[in-house]
VEXKOLSE-526372 format. One record per residue (C-alpha): x, y, z; residue number from 0. Coordinates in nm, 4 decimals. Each point is the difference from the previous one (the first is absolute). Layout:
- X, Y, Z, NUM .
...
***
This chain:
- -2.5970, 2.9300, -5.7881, 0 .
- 0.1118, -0.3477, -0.1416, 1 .
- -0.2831, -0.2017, -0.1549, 2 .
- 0.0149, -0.3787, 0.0940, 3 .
- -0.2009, -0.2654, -0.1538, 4 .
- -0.0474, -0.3843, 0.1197, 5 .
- 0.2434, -0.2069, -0.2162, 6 .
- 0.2459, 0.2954, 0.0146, 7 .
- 0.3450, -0.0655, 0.0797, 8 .
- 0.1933, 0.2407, 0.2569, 9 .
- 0.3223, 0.0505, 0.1749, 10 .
- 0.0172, 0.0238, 0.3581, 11 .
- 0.2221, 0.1127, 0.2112, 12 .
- 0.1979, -0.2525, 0.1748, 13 .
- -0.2027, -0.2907, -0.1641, 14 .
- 0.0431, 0.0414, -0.3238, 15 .
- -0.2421, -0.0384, -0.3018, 16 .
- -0.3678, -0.0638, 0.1192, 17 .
- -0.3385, -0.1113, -0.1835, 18 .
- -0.2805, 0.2054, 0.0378, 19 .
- -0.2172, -0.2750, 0.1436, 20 .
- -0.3490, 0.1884, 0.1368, 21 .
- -0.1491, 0.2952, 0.0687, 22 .
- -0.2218, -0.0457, 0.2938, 23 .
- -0.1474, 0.3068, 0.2496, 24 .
- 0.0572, -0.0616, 0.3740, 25 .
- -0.1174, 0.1576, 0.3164, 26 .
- 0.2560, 0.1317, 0.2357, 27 .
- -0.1775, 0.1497, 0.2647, 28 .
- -0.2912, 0.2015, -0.1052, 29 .
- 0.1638, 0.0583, -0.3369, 30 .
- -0.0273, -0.2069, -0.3642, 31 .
- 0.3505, 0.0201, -0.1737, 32 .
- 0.1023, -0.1765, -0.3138, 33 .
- 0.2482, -0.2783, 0.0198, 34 .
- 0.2159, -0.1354, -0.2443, 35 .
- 0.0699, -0.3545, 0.0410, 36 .
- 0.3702, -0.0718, -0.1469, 37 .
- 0.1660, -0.3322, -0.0409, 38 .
- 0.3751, -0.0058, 0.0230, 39 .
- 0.1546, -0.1837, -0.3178, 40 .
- 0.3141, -0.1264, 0.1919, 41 .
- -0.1909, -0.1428, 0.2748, 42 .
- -0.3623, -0.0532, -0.0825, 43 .
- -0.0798, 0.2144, 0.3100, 44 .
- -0.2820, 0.2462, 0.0244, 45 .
- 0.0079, 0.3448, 0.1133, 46 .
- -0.2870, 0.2358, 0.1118, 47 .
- 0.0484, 0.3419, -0.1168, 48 .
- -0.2232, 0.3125, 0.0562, 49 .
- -0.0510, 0.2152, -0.3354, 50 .
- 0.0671, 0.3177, 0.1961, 51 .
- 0.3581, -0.1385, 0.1096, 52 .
- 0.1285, -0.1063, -0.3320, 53 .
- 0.1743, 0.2579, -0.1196, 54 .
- 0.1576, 0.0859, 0.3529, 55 .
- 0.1644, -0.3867, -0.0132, 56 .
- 0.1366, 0.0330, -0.2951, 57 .
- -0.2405, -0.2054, -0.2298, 58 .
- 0.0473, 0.0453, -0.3499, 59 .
- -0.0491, -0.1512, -0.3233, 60 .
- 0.2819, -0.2482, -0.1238, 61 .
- 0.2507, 0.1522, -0.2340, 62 .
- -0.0593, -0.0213, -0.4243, 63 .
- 0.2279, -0.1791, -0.2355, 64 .
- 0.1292, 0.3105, -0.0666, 65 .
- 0.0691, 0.0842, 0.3855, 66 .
- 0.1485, -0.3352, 0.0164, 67 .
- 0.2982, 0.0952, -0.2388, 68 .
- 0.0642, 0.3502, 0.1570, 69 .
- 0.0386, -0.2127, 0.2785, 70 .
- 0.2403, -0.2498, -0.1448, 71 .
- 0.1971, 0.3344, -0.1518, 72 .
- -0.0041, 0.1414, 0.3408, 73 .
- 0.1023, -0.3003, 0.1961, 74 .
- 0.3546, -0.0243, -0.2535, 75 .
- 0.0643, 0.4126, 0.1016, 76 .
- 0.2458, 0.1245, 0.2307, 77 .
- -0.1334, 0.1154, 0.3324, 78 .
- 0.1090, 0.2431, 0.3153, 79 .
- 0.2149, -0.1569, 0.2512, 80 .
- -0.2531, -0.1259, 0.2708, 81 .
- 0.0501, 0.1685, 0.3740, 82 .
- 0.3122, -0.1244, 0.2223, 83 .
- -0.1873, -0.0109, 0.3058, 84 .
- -0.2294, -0.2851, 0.0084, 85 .
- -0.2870, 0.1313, 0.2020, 86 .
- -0.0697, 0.2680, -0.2284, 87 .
- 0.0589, -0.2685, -0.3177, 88 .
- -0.2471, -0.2172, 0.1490, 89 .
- -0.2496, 0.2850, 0.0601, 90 .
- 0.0376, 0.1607, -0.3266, 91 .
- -0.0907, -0.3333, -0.1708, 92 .
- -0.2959, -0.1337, 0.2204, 93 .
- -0.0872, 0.3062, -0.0912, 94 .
- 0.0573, -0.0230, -0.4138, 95 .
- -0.1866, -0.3396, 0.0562, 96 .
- -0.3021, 0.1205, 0.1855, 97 .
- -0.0738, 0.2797, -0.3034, 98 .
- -0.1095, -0.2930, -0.2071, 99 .
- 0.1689, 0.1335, -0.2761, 100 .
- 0.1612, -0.2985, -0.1613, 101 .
- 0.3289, 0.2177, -0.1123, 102 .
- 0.0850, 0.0970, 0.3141, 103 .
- -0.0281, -0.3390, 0.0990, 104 .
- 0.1967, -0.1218, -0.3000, 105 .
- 0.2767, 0.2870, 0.1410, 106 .
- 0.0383, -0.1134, 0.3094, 107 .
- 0.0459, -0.3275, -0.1525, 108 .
- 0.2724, 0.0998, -0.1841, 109 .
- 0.1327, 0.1800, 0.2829, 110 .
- 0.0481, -0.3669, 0.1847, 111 .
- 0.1260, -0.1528, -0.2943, 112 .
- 0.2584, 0.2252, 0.0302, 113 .
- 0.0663, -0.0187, 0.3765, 114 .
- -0.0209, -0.4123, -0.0426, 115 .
- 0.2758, 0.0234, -0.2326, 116 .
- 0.2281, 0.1722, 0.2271, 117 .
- -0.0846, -0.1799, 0.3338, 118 .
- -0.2543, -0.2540, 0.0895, 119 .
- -0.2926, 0.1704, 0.0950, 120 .
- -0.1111, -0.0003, 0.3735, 121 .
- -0.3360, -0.2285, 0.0534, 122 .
- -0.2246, 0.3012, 0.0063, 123 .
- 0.1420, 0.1053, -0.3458, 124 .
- 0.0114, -0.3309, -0.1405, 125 .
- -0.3718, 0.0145, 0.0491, 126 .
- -0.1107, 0.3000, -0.1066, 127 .
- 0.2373, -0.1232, -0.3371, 128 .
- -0.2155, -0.2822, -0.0451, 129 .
- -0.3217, 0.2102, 0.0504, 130 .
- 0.1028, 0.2568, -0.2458, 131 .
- 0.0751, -0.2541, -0.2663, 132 .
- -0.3322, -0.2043, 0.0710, 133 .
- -0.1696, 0.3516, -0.0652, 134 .
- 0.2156, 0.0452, -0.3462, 135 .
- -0.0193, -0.3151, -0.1070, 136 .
- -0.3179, -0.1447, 0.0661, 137 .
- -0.2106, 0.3553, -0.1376, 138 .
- 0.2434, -0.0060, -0.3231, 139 .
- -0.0959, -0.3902, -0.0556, 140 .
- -0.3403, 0.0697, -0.0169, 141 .
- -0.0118, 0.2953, -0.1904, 142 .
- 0.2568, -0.1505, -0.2793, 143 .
- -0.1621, -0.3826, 0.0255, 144 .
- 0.3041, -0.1436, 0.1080, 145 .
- 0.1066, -0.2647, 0.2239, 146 .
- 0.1359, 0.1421, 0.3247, 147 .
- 0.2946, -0.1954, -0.0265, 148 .
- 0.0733, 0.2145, -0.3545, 149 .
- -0.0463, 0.3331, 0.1457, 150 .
- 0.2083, -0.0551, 0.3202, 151 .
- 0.3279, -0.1117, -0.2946, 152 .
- -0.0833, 0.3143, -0.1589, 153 .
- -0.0289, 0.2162, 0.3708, 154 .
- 0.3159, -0.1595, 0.0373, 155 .
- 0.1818, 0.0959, -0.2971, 156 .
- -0.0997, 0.3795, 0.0163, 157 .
- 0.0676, 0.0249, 0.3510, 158 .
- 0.3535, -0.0903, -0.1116, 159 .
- -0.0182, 0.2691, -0.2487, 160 .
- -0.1047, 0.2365, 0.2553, 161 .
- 0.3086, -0.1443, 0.2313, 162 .
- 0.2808, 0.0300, -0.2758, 163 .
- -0.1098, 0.3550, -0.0860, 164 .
- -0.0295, 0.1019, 0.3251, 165 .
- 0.3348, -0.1117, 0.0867, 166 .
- 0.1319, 0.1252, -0.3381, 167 .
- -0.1645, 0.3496, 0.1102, 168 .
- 0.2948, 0.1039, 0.2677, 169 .
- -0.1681, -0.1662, 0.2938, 170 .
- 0.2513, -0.0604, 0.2680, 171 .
- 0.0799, -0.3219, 0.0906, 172 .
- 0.1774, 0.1275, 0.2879, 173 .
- -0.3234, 0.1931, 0.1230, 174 .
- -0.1217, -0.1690, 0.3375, 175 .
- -0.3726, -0.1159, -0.0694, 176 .
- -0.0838, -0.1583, 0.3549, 177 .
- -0.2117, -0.3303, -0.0693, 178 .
- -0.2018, -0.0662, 0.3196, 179 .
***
């Protein structure tokens, strides 16, 4: 089981990297459980989170500098074609997001790079595209003390990479990948 400590920064599924900001002990019903209190960076908000549930969210600890170029390497890497059909796209990536694990997220991401360079994306891509990248970016900025602004050129540039070599792989442009 995953030790957290106040002061402690973690990722969270969905929301990105939080601060460890309490741990307080609560009574739901006739039971005391431990709480941790975490404040999302993004947004300042707070989230209530029972110890016993953390590790069936998704909480983890925030990637290490070293993580954080494995990351960059694997975010300039070719990648498997993502499904045709959209429904099953769309659940095989909610469900890549909802693991927590930021290089899933980071391949689904590169997943609708790729798709956004071949058609515009539909609205419910376009968002989970700007999710994903949130997720990427803002994690990787912390970790690597960097402006946000520096990471996302950098995001940008290997999901390029990543484009060109998947592309340059034998992908067929002629394949029909239905954007809903």
């Amino acid at each position: 089981m995953m030790v957290i400590r106040i002061g402690q920064k973690v990722a969270y599924p969905n929301h990105g990297v939080c601060q460890v900001e309490a741990i307080e002990d609560k009574q739901v019903g006739d039971v005391f459980e431990k709480f941790y209190m975490l404040r999302v960076i993004s947004n300042n908000s707070s989230i209530l989170v029972p110890k016993s549930k953390v590790e069936e969210i998704g909480i983890r600890p925030i990637i290490n500098s070293v993580q954080c170029q494995d990351l960059m390497k694997f975010l300039s890497e070719d990648f498997e074609d993502p499904p045709s059909d959209w429904k099953i796209r769309s659940k095989q990536f909610h469900t890549k997001i909802q693991t927590g694990n930021i290089f899933e997220v980071a391949d689904v991401l590169k997943k609708l790079y790729f798709l956004s360079r071949l058609k515009p994306l539909s609205f419910r891509d376009q968002r989970m595209f700007e999710k994903t990248k949130f997720l990427v970016i803002s994690e990787m900025a912390i970790v690597c003390s960097q402006p946000e602004c520096k990471v996302e050129e950098r995001v940008c540039e290997l999901l390029e990479i990543s484009y060109q070599k998947h592309i340059g792989s034998g992908f067929k442009a002629t394949a029909s990948v239905a954007i809903h």
